[in-house]
C-alpha positions in Angstrom: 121.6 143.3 73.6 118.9 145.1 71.1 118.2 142.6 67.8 120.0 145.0 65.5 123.4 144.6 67.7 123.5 141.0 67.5 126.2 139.6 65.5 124.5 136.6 63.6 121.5 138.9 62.2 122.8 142.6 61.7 120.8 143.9 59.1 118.8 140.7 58.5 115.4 141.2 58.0 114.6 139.5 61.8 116.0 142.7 63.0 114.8 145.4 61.3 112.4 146.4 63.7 114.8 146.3 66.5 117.3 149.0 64.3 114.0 151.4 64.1 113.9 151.3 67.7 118.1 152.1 67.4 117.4 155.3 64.7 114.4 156.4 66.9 117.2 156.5 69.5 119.9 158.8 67.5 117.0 160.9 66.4 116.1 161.7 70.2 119.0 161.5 72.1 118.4 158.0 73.8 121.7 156.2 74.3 119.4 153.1 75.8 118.1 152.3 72.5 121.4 152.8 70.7 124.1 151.2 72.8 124.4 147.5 71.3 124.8 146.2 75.2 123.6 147.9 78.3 125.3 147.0 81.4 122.0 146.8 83.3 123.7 145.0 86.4 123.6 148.1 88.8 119.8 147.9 88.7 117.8 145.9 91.4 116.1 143.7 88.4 118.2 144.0 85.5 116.3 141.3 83.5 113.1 143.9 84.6 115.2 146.7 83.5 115.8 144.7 80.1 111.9 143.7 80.1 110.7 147.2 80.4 113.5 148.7 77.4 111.8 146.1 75.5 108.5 147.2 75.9 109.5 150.7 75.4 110.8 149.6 71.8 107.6 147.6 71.3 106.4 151.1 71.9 108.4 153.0 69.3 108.3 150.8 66.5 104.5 149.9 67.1 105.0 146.3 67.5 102.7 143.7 69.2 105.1 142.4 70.9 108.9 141.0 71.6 110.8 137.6 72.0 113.9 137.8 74.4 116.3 135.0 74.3 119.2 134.0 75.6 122.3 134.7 73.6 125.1 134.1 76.2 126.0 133.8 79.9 124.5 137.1 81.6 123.0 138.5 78.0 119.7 138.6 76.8 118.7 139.6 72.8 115.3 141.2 72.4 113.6 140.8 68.9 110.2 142.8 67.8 107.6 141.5 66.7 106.0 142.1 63.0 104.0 139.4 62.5 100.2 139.9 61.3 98.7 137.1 63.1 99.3 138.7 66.2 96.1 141.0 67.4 96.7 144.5 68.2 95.2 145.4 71.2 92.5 147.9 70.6 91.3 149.8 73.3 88.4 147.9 75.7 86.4 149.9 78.0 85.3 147.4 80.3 89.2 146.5 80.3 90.3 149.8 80.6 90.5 150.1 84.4 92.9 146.9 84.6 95.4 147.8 81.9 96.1 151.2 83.2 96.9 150.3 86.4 98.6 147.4 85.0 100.7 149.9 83.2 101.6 152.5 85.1 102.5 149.3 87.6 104.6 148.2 84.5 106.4 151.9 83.8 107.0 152.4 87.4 106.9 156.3 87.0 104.7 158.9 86.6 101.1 157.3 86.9 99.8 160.1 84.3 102.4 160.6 82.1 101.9 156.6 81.1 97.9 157.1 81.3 98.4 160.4 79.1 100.4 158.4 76.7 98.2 155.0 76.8 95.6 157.0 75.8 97.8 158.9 72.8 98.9 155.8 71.6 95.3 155.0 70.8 94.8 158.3 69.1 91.7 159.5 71.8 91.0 162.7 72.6 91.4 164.4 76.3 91.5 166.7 78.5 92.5 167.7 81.7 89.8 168.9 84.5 91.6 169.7 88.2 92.7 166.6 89.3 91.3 164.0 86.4 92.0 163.5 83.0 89.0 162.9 80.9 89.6 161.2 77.7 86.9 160.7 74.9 86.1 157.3 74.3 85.6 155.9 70.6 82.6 154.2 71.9 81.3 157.8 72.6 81.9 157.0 76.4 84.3 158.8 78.8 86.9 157.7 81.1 87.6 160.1 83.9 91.0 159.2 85.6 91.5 160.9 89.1 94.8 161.2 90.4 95.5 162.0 94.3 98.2 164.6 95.7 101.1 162.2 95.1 100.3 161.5 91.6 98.5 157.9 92.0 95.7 157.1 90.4 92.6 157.6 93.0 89.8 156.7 91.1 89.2 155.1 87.0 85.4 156.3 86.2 84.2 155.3 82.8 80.8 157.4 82.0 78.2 156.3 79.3 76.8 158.3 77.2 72.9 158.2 75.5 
């Protein structure tokens, strides 16, 4: 159950963040993010399933982060985040090898598509060379991610510059 669907805070200001998520949803087409409950039993994980919908609206509505709780038997409520003592997290080159594999291990599809979009999300230039993305670092360094013939990241190469 998405914030914005629960009963007790419908258009309470704990949920607001949750109903962007919902009007990104109409706007695209995206019946996940504006069904009140998803019947997420047929998947393997369906607490995983609800983990990673969550993330996804931390992603839309540019949130640090979500709370899910409880809110009967079999249903989980997901709340966002908009609270400024919680850091952003800023891109880290030295970091940078870990959290994209830990994300594309997290999005469980296409291993470029969520590298692409990591590095989107943080506004960096890049391009595509063959078989690596290259993205322009802020630092004024490069990462060059190499992906093999199924689509896996091969190889994370960060390149100083000066």
């Amino acid at each position: 159950m998405w914030g914005w669907a629960n009963p007790g805070r419908g258009g309470s200001e704990v949920v607001a963040l949750s109903a962007a998520v919902a009007r990104y949803g109409q706007a695209h087409g995206i019946p996940e993010f504006t069904t009140e409950e998803l019947d997420l039993s047929g998947f393997d994980d369906p607490r995983r399933a609800a983990e990673m919908l969550a993330f996804a609206g931390m992603g839309v509505a540019n949130t640090p982060g979500y709370i899910g709780q409880p809110a009967g038997p079999g249903t989980q409520v997901y709340f966002l985040l908009d609270d400024p003592k919680v850091p952003s997290a800023e891109l880290d080159p030295v970091a940078l090898p870990r959290v994209l594999m830990a994300g594309v291990s997290l999005i469980g599809r296409s291993p470029r598509q969520a590298v692409t979009g990591y590095f989107e999300h943080h506004g960096v230039p890049q391009r595509v060379e063959g078989d690596r993305l290259i993205a322009d670092l802020p630092t004024g360094n490069a990462a060059a991610v190499s992906f093999d013939r199924m689509g896996r990241i091969g190889n994370i190469r960060l390149t100083v510059s000066g």
